[in-house]
N, C-alpha and C positions, 0 to 999 in steps of 0.2 A: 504494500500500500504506500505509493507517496505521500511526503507527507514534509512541507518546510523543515519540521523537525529530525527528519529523519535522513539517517545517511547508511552510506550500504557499507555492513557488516558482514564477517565470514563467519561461520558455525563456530570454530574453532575462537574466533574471538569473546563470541555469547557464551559459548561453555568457560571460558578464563573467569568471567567477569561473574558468571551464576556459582562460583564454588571458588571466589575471592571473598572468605570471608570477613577479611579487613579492613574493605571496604564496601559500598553502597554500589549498589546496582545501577550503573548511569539511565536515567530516564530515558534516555533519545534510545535506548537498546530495546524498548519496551516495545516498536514498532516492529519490530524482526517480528515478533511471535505474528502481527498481523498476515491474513494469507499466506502462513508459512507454507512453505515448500514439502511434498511430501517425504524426500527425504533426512529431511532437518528435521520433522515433523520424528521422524524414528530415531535420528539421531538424540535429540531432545525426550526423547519417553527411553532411550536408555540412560539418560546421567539424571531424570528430574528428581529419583532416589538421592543422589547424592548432594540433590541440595539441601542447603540448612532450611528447616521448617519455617520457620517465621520468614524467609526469604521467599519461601512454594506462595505461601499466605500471600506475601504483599503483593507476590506478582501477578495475581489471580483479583487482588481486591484494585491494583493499580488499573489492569486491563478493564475491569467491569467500570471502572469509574470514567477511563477514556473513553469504552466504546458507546457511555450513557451521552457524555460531548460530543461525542463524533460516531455517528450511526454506519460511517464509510466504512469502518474498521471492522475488524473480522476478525474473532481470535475464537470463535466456534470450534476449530479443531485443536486448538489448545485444551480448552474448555471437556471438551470430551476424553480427552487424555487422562484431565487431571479428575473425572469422575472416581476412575480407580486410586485413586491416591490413600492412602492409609488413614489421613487424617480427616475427623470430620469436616473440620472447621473448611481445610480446601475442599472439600467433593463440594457442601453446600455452594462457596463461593462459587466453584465451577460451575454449580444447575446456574446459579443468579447469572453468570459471563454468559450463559445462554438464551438469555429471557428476547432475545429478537429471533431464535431460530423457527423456523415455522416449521421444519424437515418433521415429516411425519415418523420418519424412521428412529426419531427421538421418544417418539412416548413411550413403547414400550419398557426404552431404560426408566423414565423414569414412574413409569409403575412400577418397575421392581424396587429402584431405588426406596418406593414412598412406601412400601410393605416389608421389605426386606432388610433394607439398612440398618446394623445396629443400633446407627445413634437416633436421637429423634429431631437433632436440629436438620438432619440429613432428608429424613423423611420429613417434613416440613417443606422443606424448601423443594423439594420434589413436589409434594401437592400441589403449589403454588407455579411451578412452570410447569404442572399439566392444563392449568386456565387457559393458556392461548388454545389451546387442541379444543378445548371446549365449544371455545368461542370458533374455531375456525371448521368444528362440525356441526355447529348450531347454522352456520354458512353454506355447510356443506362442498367443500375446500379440501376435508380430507373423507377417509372412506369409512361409511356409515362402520363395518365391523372395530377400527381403529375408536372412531367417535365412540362407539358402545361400550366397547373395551376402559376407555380414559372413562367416561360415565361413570359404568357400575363401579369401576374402581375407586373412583371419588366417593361415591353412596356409602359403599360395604366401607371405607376407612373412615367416615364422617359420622357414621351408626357404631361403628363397630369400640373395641375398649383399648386404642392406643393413646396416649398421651394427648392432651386436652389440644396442645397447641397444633398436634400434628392433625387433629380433627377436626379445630377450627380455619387450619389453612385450607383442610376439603372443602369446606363448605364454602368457604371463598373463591374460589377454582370455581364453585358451582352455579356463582352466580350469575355465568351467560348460558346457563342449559333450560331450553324449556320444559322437562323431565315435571311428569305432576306433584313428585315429591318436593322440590326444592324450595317451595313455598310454605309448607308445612316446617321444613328445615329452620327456613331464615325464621317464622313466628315463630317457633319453637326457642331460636337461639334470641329473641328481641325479647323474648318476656321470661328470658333465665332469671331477672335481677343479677344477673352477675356481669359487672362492667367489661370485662374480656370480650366474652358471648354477645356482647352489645354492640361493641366496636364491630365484630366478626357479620352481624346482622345489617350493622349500616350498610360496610362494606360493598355484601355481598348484593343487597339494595343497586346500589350504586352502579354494581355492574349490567343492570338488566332492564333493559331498553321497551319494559312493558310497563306503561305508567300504573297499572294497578298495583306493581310489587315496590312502588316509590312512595308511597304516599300513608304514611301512619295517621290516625287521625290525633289533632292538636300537633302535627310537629312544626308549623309556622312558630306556636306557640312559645318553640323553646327558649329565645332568645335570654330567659332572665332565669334559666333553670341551670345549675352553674354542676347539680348532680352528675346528670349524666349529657353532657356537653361536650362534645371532643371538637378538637381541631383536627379535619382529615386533609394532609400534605402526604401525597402519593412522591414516589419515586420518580427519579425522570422515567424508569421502566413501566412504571404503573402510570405515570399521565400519557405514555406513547400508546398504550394499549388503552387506556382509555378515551383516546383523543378523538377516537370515531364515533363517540357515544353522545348525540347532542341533548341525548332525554334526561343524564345523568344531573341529579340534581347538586344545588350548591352545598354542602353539606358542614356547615362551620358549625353548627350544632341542632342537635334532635333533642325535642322531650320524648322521656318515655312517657307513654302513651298506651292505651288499647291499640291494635291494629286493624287497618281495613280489610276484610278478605282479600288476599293478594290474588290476582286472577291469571292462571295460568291461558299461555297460548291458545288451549283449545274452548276455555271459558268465553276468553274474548271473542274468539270468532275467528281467530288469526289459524292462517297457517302454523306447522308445525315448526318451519324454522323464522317466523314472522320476529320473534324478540329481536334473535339477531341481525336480521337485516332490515329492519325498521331503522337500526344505528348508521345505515349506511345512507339514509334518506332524509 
């Protein structure tokens, strides 16, 4: 990838500078990993072992922070390298370096990831970059078996008894599917009384372009309700993916409230993939 900043390096240079560890990793090096080459690419997955941790860490948290700046960049096949990495803390950053990939051939890593990974900041963050696949079979973009697949896997981990966080990022994932449960979901998680669950319910609100799942009754009201009031500032990741969404309300704070019946797609009248592509109109 060109780049002002950027100057051309040899492999043998990036492996000097990845496993110096006296000093800092020069920035302008960080563009190598973009559209790396596929034999760098293997050269690099044999020495990433031998980097120092916290070095694997920043370079994956460095890349994600460029490619949110700069959408040209591409470190996708880094990213996928570094799913296998030992450490949680990298696999997660790795799903995040991922959050522009649309490759369908991604999900089912990360269903495994989001079921199988020991740790649960891993499976978390797996949940959470299966939401594009959602939205992009609520579109019909990828293939209905793939969509089902990302689906049910969301449901059965969002019901099922893993770790609260890992449960609430399903449900988040879920809030572009127009599945008849997922309404049930979000009331369900809106009137936990539990501020997490709350946030999780806005959230997923938020993502779903059918005005009946937007609208609690009294939440105009909330303005001086300081309870349960959040400021919601999405990621650059999250306002890119949300940025198709004109129906997505302003969301500086909610009263809790009773809810309205939230009306699924086939309530309304809408076609079955109507949520999503009302976004696009």
């Amino acid at each position: 990838m060109d780049s002002p900043n950027q100057k051309e390096f040899t492999f043998d240079e990036i492996k000097a500078a990845l496993l110096d560890n006296a000093a800092p990793f020069p920035a302008q090096m960080v563009y190598f990993f973009s559209d790396i080459s596929a034999k760098d690419l293997r050269s690099l997955k044999e020495v990433w072992p031998q980097i120092w941790l916290d070095r694997r860490r920043g370079l994956l948290e460095d890349m994600e922070t460029m490619s949110e700046a700069d959408t040209l960049l591409f470190f996708d096949n880094v990213a996928l390298m570094a799913l296998d990495d030992e450490d949680p803390v990298a696999r997660s950053t790795a799903i995040h370096l991922l959050w522009q990939s649309e490759e369908e051939k991604l999900a089912p890593r990360l269903l495994t990831l989001m079921v199988e990974d020991p740790n649960p900041i891993v499976r978390a963050a797996a949940a959470t970059g299966l939401g594009i696949f959602v939205y992009l079979g609520e579109l019909e973009e990828i293939s209905a078996e793939t969509f089902n697949q990302v689906e049910t896997g969301l449901i059965e981990v969002h019901r099922g008894s893993d770790e609260i966080l890992v449960r609430r990022r399903a449900l988040e994932a879920l809030g572009y599917a127009s599945h008849p449960d997922v309404p049930v979901f979000i009331q369900q998680a809106y009137e936990s009384n539990d501020e997490d669950w709350l946030q999780t319910a806005l959230f997923a609100m938020g993502r779903s372009c059918d005005q009946g799942a937007l609208c609690p009754d009294g939440a105009a009201e909330c303005l001086s309700t300081p309870t349960w009031s959040f400021a919601m500032k999405p990621s650059a990741r999250q306002a890119n993916l949300n940025s198709v969404q004109p129906a997505r309300p302003s969301l500086i704070c909610w009263k809790k409230a009773p809810m309205t019946t939230i009306s699924t797609s086939p309530q309304s009248g809408r076609s079955p993939r109507s949520a999503a592509r009302a976004c696009e109109t």
